[in-house]
KOLGUKOL-398645 format. One line per 5 residues: their letters; for each residue x, y, z of C-alpha. Coordinates in nm, 2 decimals, padded with zeros to 4 digits. Example, Ala and Ser with C-alpha at 12.3 -4.5 7.8 and 13.67 -1.06 7.14 Angstrom:
BEGIN
as) 01.23,-00.45,00.78 | 01.37,-00.11,00.71
END
This chain:
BEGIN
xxxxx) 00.24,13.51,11.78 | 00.57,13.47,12.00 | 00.87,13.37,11.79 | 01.09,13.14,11.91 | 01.37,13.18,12.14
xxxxx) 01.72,13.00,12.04 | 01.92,12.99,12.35 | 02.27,12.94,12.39 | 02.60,12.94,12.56 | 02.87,13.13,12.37
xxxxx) 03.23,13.15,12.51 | 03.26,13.45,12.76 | 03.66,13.43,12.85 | 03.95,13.22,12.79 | 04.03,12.97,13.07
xxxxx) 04.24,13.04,13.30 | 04.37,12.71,13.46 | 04.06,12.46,13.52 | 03.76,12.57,13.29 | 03.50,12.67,13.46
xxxxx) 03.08,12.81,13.44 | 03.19,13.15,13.45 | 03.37,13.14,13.11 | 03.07,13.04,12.92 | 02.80,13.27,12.91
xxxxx) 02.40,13.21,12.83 | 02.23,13.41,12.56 | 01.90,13.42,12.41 | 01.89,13.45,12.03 | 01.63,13.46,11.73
xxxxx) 01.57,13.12,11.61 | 01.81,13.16,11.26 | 01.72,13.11,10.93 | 01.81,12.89,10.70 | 01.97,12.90,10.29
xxxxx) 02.00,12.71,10.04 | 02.22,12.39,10.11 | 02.14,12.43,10.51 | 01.87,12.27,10.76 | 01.80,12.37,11.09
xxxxx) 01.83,12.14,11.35 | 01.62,12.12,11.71 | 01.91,11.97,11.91 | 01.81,11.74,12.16 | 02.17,11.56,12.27
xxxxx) 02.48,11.71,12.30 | 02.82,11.56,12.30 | 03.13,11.66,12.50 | 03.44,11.54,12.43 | 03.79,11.69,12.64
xxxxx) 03.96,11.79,12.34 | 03.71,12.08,12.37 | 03.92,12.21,12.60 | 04.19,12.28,12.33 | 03.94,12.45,12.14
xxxxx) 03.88,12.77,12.38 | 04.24,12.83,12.41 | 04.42,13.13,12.23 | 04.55,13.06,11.93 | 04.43,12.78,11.64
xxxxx) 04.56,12.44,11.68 | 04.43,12.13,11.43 | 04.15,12.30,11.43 | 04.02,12.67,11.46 | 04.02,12.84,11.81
xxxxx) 03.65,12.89,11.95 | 03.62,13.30,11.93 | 03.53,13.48,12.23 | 03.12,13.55,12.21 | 03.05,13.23,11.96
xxxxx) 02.86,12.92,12.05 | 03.08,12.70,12.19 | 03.13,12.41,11.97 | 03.06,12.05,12.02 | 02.89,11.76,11.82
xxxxx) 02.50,11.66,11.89 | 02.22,11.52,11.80 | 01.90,11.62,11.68 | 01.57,11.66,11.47 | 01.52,11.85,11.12
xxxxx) 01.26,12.14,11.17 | 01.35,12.28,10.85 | 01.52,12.16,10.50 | 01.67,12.32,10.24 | 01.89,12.04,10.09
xxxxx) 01.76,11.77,09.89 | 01.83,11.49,10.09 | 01.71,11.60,10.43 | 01.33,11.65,10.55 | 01.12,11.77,10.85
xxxxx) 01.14,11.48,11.11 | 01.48,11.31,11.01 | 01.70,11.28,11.31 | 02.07,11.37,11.22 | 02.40,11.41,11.38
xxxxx) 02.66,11.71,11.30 | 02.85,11.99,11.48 | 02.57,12.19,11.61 | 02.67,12.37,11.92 | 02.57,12.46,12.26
xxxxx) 02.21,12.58,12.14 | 01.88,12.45,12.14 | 01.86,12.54,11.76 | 02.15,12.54,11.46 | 02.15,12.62,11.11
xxxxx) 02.39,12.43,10.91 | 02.59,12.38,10.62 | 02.48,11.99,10.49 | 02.83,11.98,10.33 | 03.17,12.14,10.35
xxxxx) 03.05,12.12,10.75 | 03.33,12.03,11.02 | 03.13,11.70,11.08 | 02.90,11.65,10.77 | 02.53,11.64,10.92
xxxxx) 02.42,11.29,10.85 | 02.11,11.09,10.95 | 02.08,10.85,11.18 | 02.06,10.51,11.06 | 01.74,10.28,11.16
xxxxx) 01.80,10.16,11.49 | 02.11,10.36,11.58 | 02.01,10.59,11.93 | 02.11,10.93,11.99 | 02.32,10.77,12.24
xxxxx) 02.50,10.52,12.02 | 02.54,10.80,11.75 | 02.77,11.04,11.97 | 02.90,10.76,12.11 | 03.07,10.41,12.00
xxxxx) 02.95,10.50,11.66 | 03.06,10.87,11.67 | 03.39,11.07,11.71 | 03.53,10.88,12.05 | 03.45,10.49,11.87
xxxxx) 03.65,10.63,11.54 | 03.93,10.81,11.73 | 03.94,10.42,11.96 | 03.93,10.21,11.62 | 04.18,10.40,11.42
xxxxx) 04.40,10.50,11.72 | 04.41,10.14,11.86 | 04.41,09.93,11.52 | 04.61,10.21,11.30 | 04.86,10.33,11.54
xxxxx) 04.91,10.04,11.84 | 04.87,09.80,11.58 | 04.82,09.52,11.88 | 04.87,09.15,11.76 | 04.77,08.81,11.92
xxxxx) 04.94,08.78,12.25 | 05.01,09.12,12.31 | 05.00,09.28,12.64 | 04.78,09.63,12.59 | 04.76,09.91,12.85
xxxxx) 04.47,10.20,12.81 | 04.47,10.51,13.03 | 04.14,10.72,13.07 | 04.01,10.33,13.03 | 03.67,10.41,13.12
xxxxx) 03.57,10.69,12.93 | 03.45,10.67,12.61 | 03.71,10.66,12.40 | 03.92,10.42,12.61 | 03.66,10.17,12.71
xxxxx) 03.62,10.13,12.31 | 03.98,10.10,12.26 | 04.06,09.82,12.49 | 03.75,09.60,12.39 | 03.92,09.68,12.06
xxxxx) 04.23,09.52,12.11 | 04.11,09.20,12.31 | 03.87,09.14,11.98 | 04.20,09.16,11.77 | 04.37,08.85,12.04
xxxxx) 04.55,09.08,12.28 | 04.62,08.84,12.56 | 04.58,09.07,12.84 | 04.42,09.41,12.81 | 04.47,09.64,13.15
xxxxx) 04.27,09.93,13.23 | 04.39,10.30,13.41 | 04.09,10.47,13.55 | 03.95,10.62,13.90 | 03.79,10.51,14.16
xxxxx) 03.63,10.15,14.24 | 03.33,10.15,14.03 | 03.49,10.27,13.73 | 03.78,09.97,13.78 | 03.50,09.74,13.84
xxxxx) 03.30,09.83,13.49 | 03.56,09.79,13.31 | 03.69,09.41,13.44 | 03.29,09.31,13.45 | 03.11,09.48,13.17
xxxxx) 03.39,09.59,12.93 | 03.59,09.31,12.96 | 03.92,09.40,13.03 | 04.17,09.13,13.20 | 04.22,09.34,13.50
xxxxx) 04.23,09.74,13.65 | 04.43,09.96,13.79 | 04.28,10.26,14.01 | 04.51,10.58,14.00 | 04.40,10.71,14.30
xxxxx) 04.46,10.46,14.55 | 04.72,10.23,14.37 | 05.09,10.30,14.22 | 05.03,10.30,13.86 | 05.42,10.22,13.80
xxxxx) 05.39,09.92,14.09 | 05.08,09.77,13.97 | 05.25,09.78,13.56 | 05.53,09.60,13.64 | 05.34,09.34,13.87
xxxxx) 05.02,09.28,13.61 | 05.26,09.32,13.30 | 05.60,09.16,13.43 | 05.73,09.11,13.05 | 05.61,09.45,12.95
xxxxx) 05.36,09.68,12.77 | 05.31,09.57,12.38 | 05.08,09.89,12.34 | 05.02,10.20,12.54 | 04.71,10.35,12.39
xxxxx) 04.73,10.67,12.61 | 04.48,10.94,12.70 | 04.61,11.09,13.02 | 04.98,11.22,12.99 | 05.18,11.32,13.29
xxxxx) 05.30,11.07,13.52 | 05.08,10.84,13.39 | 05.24,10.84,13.03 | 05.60,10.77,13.24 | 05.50,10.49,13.46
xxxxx) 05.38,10.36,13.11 | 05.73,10.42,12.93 | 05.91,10.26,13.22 | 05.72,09.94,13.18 | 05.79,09.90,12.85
xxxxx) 05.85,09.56,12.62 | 06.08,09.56,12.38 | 05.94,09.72,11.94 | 05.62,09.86,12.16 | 05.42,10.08,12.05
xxxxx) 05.23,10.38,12.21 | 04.94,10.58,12.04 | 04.94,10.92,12.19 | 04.54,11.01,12.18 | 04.53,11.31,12.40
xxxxx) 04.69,11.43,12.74 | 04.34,11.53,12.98 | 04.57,11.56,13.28 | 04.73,11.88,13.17 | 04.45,12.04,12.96
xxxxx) 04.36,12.27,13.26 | 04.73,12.34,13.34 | 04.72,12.71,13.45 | 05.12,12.78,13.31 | 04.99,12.67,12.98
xxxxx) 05.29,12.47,12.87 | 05.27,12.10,13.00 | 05.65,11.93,13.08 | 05.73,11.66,12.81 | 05.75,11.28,12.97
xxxxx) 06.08,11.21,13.17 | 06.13,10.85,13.06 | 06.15,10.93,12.71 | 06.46,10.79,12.69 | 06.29,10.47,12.71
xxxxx) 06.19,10.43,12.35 | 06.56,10.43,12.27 | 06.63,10.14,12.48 | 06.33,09.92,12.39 | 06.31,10.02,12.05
xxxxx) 05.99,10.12,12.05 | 05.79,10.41,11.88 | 05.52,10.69,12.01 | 05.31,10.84,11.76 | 05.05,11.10,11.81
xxxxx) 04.75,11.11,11.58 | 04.41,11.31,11.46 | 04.06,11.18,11.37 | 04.03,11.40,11.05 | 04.34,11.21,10.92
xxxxx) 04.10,10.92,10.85 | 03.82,11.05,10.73 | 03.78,10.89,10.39 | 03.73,10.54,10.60 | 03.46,10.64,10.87
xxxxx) 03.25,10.44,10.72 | 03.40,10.13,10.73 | 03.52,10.18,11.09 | 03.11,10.30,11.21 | 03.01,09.92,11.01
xxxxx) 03.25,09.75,11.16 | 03.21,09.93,11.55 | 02.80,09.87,11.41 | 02.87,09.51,11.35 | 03.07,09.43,11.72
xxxxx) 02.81,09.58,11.92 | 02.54,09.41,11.74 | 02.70,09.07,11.80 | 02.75,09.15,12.17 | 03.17,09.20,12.10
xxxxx) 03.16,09.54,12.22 | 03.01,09.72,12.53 | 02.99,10.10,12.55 | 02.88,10.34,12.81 | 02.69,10.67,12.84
xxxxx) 02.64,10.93,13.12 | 02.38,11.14,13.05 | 02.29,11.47,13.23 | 01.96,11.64,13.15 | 01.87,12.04,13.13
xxxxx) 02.04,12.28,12.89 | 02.12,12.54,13.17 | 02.33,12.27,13.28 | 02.57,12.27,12.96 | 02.91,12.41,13.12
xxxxx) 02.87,12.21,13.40 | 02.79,11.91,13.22 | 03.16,11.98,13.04 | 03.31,12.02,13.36 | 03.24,11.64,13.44
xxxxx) 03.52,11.56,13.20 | 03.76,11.69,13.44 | 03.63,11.60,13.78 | 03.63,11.23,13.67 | 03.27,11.19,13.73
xxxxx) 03.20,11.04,13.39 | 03.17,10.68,13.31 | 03.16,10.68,12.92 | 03.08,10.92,12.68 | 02.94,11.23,12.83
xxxxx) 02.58,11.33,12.71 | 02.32,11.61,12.79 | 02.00,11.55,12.69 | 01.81,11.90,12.55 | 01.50,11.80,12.47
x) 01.30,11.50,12.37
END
C-alpha cells in the first residue's frame, strides 16, 4: 500500500525586493508522525497575512526568521487525522500554525498559535479571519492603541483588507462620527462605504490622499489606525487634530523595498505640534485577552454589527502566488487558499 505523500512549499531564497514564486520551493515529503502531546492535522485552509513578509527576511525580528529549506509558516485551518493529546480526536476541525503543507504535526501547547478547535458554527473562513489573528490585531489595535471616542474622526489605511475593514467597523460601533477608508481601486472604495459601512473612501490610485484628508476631515484626524506607511502615513500626519492618536499596525508599502531599510515619515514633526502620539504595537502583547476580544468580535458579527470579507483562491500549487496577492492589491479581505475539502 502507497503511503501518503505530504507536500510542501519550504523557503528556497531570501527575497530580493518584491517576493516572488521562485523563492519558495515545492517538496514532497513523508506524511510525519506524531508524539505524545501532538496531532496531525490534514490542512484544508491556509491563511496569509503580509507580515509574512517580515518573516523570510535575514535576521529574527518579534518573532523567529523562517530558515532557508523550512515550510514556510502561516496559520490555517484544518481536520485531526491523528491525536495524541487528550483533548483532541479524529474529526475535530482546529486552527493553529500549520504551514504551507497539506499535512502538519504539532505541538497542542507551547505552539506559536495554540491549536484550538473550532467552535460550533464558526467556518474555516470566519476562524482565520474576523475571529483569527487580523480581527484581534483590528480590536486591540483600534480599541487599545487609537482609543477612538464618540465624535471622533477615524482614518484606516489598507481599509479593505482584513485587518482594516475590521478596524474601522470597530471604531464606528464605539461612536466615531466619521470613519474614512484608504484603499485601491473603485470596487474596493465601494465595499467598504456599502457593505462595511464606513462614512466615505478614498482611492490611492486615482485621488490625492493629502487633498481628499483635508477636504473629508477639515477639523482633522482623531485616529490614524495605519497599515500602509510611506506617503500614506505623511499625508495622514499632516492632517492631523490636535491629542490624536495613531496606531502603527504595519507598513505593506515598504515590505518588498529592495534597499532593505524603509525612510522614516517626513512630517514627523507633526506630533510635536498637535500633541499627539504614535505607538506601534504586536498581537502577542495581548494574548491573555484573546478570548474576550474573539466573544466580543463573535458577538458583533452575530448581531449584524460587523461585516468581514474573504478572498479565497483554491489549489495548493498555487500557495506562493496566492501570497503574492497581498502585494498586488488584488485582495479584498482576508486572503485564503482552500487545500482541500
Amino acid at each position: 500500500m502507497n503511503q501518503p505523500i505530504n507536500h510542501q512549499w519550504c523557503l528556497a531564497a531570501r527575497p530580493q525586493g518584491m517576493v516572488k514564486e521562485s523563492d519558495f520551493s515545492y517538496v514532497k515529503a513523508e506524511l510525519p508522525s506524531i508524539n505524545d502531546g501532538q496531532v496531525l492535522v490534514r490542512l484544508t485552509h491556509v491563511a496569509f497575512e503580509p507580515a509574512m513578509r517580515g518573516w523570510i527576511n535575514e535576521g529574527d525580528t518579534y518573532i523567529k526568521a523562517v530558515e532557508i529549506g523550512e515550510v514556510m509558516r502561516a496559520a490555517g485551518v484544518g481536520e485531526v487525522v491523528e491525536a495524541k493529546h487528550a483533548d483532541f480526536e479524529q474529526g475535530d476541525m482546529v486552527q493553529g500554525m500549520f504551514g504551507w503543507q497539506e499535512y502538519a504535526a504539532v505541538d497542542v501547547e507551547g505552539a506559536l498559535l495554540p491549536v484550538q478547535k473550532l467552535a460550533a458554527g464558526v467556518t474555516p473562513e470566519m476562524a482565520l479571519s474576523v475571529l483569527g489573528i487580523t480581527g484581534l490585531t483590528a480590536y486591540f489595535g483600534m480599541l487599545d492603541v487609537g482609543k477612538p471616542v464618540e465624535g471622533d474622526t477615524v482614518v484606516v489605511s489598507g481599509a479593505a483588507g482584513a485587518t482594516g475593514s475590521i478596524a474601522g467597523q470597530i471604531a464606528k460601533i464605539k461612536g466615531a462620527a466619521q470613519v474614512i477608508g484608504i484603499a485601491g481601486g473603485p470596487d474596493k472604495c465601494k465595499w467598504l462605504v456599502e457593505e462595511a459601512g464606513f462614512d466615505a473612501a478614498i482611492d490611492y490610485k486615482s485621488e490625492k490622499v493629502g487633498r481628499r484628508l483635508h477636504e473629508l476631515a477639515p477639523k482633522g484626524i482623531n485616529v490614524f489606525f495605519d497599515n500602509v506607511g510611506g506617503e500614506t502615513l505623511d499625508a495622514a500626519l499632516a492632517n492631523l487634530a490636535n491629542n490624536a492618536r495613531i496606531a502603527i499596525c504595519g507598513g505593506i508599502s515598504s515590505y518588498n523595498d529592495a534597499t532593505g531599510t524603509p525612510s522614516g515619515p517626513n512630517n514627523y514633526m507633526m506630533l510635536v505640534l498637535k500633541t499627539s502620539t504614535m505607538q506601534g504595537f504586536l498581537l502577542p502583547q495581548f494574548s491573555k485577552r484573546f478570548a474576550e476580544a474573539a466573544q466580543q468580535l463573535g458577538e458583533w458579527v452575530a448581531t449584524d454589527k460587523l461585516k468581514f470579507a474573504v478572498d479565497v483562491q483554491e489549489g495548493f500549487e498555487n500557495t506562493p502566488n496566492t501570497f503574492l496577492r497581498l502585494f498586488e492589491g488584488k485582495n479584498l479581505g482576508k486572503q485564503l487558499l482552500k487545500v482541500a475539502n
